[in-house]
Each structure stands twice: as C-alpha cells, then as structure tokens.
N, CA, C and O of each residue as an XYZ file, in Angstrom:
324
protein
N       0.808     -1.209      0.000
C       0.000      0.000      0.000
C       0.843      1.261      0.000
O       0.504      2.188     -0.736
N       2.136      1.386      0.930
C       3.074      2.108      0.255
C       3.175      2.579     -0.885
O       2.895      3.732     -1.211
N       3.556      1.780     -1.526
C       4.065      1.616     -3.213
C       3.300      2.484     -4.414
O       3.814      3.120     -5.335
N       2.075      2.316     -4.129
C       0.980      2.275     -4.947
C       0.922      3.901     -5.191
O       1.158      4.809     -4.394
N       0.464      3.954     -6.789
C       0.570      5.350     -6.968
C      -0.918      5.935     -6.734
O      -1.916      5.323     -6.354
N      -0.766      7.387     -7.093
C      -2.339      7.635     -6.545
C      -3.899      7.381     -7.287
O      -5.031      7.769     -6.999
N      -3.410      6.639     -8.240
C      -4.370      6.422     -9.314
C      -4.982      4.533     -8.829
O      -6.053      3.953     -9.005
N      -3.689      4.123     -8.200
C      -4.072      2.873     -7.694
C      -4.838      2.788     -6.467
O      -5.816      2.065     -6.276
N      -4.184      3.770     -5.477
C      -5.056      4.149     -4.107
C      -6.463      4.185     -4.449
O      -7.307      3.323     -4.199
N      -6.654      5.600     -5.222
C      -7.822      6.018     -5.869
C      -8.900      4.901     -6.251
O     -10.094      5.135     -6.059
N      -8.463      3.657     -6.806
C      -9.494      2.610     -7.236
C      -9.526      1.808     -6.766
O     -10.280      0.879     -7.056
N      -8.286      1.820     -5.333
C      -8.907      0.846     -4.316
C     -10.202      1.492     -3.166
O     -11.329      1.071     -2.906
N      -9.617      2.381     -2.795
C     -10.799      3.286     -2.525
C     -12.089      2.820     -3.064
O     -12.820      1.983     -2.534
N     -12.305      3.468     -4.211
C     -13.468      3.609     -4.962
C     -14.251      2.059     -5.073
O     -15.447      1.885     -5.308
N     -13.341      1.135     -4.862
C     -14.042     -0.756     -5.175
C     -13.793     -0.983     -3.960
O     -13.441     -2.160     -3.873
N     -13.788     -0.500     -2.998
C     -13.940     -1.373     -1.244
C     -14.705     -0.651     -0.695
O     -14.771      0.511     -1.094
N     -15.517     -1.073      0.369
C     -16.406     -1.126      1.504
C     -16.072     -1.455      2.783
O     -16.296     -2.608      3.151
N     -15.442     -0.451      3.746
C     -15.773     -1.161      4.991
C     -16.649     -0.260      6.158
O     -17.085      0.890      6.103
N     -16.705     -1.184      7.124
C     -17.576     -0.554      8.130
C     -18.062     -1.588      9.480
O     -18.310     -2.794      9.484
N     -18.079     -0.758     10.393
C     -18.340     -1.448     11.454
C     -19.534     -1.347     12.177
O     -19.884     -0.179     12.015
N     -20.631     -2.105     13.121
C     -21.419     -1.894     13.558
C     -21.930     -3.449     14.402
O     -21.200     -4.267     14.962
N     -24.134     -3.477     14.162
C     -24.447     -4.467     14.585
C     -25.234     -4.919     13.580
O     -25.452     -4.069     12.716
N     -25.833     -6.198     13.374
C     -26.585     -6.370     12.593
C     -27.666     -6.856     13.264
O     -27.437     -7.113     14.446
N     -29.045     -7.114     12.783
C     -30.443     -7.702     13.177
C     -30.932     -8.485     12.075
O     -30.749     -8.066     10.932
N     -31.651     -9.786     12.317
C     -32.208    -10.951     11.313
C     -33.990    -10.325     11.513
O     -34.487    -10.201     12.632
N     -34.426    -10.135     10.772
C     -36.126    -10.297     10.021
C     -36.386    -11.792      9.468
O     -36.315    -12.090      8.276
N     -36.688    -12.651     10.475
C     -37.312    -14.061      9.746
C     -38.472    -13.758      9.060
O     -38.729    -14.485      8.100
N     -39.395    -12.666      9.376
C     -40.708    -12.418      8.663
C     -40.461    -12.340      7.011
O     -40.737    -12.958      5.983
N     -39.841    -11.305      7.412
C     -39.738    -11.234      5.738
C     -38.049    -11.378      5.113
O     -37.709    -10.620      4.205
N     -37.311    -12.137      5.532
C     -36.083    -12.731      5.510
C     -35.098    -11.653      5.243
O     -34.277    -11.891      4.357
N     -35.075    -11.239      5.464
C     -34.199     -9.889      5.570
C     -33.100     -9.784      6.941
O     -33.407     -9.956      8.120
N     -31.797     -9.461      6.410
C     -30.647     -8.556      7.370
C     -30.425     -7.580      7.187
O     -30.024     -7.132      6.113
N     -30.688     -6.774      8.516
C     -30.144     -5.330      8.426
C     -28.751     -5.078      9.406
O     -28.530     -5.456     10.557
N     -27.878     -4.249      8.420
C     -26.684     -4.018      8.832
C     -26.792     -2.516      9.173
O     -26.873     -1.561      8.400
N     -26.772     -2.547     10.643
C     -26.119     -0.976     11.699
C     -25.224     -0.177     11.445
O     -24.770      0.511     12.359
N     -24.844     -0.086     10.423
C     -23.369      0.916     10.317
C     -22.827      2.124     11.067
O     -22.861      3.257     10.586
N     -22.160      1.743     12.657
C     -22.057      2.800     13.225
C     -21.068      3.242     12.423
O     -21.404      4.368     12.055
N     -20.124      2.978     12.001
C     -18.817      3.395     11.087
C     -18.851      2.729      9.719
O     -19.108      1.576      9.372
N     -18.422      4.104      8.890
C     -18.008      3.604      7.615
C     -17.045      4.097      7.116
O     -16.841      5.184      7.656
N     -16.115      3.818      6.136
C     -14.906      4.125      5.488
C     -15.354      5.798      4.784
O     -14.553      6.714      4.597
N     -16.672      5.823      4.525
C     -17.485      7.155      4.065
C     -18.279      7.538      4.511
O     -19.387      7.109      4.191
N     -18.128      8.736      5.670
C     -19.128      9.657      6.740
C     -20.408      9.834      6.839
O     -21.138     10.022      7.812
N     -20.714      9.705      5.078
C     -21.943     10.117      4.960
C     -23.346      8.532      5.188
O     -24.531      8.366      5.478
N     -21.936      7.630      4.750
C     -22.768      6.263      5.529
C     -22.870      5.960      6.836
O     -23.338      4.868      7.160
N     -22.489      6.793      7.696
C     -22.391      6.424      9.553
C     -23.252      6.619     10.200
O     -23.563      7.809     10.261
N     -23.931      5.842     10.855
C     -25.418      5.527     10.892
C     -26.222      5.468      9.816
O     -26.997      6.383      9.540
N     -26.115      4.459      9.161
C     -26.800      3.914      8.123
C     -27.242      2.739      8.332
O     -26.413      1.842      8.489
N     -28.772      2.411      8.395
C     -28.923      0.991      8.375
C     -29.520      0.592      6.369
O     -30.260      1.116      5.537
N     -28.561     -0.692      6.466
C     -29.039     -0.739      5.016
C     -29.572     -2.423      4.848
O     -28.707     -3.244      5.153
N     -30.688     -2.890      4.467
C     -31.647     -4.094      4.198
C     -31.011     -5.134      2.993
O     -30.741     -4.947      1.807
N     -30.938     -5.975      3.630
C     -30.587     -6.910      2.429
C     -31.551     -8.388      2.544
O     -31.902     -8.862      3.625
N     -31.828     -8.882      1.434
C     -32.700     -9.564      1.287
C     -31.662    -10.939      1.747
O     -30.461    -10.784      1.527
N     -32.182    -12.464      2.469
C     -31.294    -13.079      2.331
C     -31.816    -14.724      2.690
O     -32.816    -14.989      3.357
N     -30.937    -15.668      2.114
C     -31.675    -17.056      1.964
C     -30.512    -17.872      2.684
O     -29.296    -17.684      2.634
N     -31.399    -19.030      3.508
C     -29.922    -19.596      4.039
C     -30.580    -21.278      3.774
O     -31.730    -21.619      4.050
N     -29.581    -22.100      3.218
C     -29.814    -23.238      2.466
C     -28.788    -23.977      3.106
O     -27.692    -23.845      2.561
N     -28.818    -24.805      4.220
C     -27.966    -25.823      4.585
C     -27.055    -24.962      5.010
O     -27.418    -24.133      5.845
N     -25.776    -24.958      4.575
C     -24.746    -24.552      5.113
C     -24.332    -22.832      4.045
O     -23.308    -22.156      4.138
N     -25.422    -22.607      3.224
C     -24.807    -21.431      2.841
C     -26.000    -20.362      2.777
O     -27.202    -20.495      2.547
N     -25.176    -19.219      3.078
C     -26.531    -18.191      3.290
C     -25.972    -17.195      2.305
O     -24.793    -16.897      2.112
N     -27.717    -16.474      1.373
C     -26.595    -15.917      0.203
C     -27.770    -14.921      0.664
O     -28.836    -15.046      1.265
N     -26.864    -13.613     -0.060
C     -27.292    -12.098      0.487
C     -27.417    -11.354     -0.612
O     -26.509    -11.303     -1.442
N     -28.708    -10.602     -0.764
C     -28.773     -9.357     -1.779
C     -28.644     -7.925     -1.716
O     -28.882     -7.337     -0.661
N     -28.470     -7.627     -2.223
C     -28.193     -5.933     -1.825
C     -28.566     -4.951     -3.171
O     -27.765     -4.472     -3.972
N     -30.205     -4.797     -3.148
C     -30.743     -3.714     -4.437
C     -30.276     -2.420     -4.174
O     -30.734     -1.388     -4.667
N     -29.468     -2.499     -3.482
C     -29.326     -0.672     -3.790
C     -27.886     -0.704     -3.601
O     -27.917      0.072     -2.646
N     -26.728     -0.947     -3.717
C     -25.577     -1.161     -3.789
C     -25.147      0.427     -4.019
O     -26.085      1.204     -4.202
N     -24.017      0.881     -4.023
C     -23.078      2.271     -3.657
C     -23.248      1.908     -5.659
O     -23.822      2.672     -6.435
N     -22.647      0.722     -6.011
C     -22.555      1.419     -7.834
C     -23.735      1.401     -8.289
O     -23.740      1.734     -9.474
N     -24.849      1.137     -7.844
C     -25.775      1.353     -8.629
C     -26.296      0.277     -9.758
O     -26.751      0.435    -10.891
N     -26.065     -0.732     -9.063
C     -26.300     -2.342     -9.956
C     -26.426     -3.148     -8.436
O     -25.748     -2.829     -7.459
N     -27.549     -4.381     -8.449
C     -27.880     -5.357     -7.304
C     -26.622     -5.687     -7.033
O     -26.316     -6.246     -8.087
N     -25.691     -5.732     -6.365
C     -25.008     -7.100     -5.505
C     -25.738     -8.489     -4.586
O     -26.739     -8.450     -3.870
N     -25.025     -9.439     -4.839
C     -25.382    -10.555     -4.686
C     -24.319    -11.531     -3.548
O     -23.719    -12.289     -4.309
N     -23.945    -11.764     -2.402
C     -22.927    -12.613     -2.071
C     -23.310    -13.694     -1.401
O     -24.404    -13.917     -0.882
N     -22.157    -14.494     -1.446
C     -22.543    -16.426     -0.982
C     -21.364    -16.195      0.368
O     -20.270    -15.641      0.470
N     -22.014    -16.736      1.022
C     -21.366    -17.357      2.427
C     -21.352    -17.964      2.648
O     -22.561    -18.196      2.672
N     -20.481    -19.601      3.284
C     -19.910    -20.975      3.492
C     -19.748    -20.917      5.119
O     -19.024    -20.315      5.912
N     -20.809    -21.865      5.188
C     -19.819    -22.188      6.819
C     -18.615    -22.690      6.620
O     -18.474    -23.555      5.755
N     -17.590    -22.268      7.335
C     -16.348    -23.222      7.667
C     -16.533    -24.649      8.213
O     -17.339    -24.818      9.128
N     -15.705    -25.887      7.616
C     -15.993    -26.942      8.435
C     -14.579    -27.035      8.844
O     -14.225    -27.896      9.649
C-alpha cells in the first residue's frame, strides 16, 4: 500500500467497503439489516441498510438492491468446516 501510486489508491478506494457496527435478522420477511455505526465514508455512519437473504444448509446468500454502484449485488457465504 506504500508503493501504490495515486491512481491505484484512488481505485482501491473507490471498489472497497468497509464498516463497522451491529446487525439484526427479520425471519418475517427474511431480511438482514446491517447498523453501520462506522463507515470508510461519513456520509454512511449511521446507516442501516436491508438486504434480502436465503440460508440453504450450510450457505446463506445475500442481496443488496441498492448497492453504492448502482447495480444489485449478490454474495454467498460458506460455513467453515
């Protein structure tokens, strides 16, 4: 991360997400909502944001219609064995 010039910073920036908080499960209508007390971008801090989500045996997969680019995201999660 040193190394990296500012055009590389710049688009790591721009393609990562982080943030810290709590989350809450909706079995009603299968939904997780993520608490964002902190985010890498201010204007997300205190943000709660809804994601639709299905859990099938050992993998629970997550949607996200309103994503920062502006296209659905979709992710798969694995329990560890």
């Amino acid at each position: 991360r040193l190394d990296g010039t500012p055009d590389e910073n710049t688009a790591v920036v721009r393609t990562s997400a982080f943030h810290f908080g709590t989350w809450s499960v909706n079995e009603g209508d299968k939904s997780l909502t993520v608490h964002q007390e902190v985010n890498i971008f201010p204007n997300a801090d205190g943000v709660d944001n809804k994601r639709s989500i299905t859990l099938t045996g050992d993998e629970l997969k997550m949607s996200n219609p309103m994503a920062s680019s502006g296209v659905p995201v979709q992710s798969l999660w694995r329990r560890a064995k």
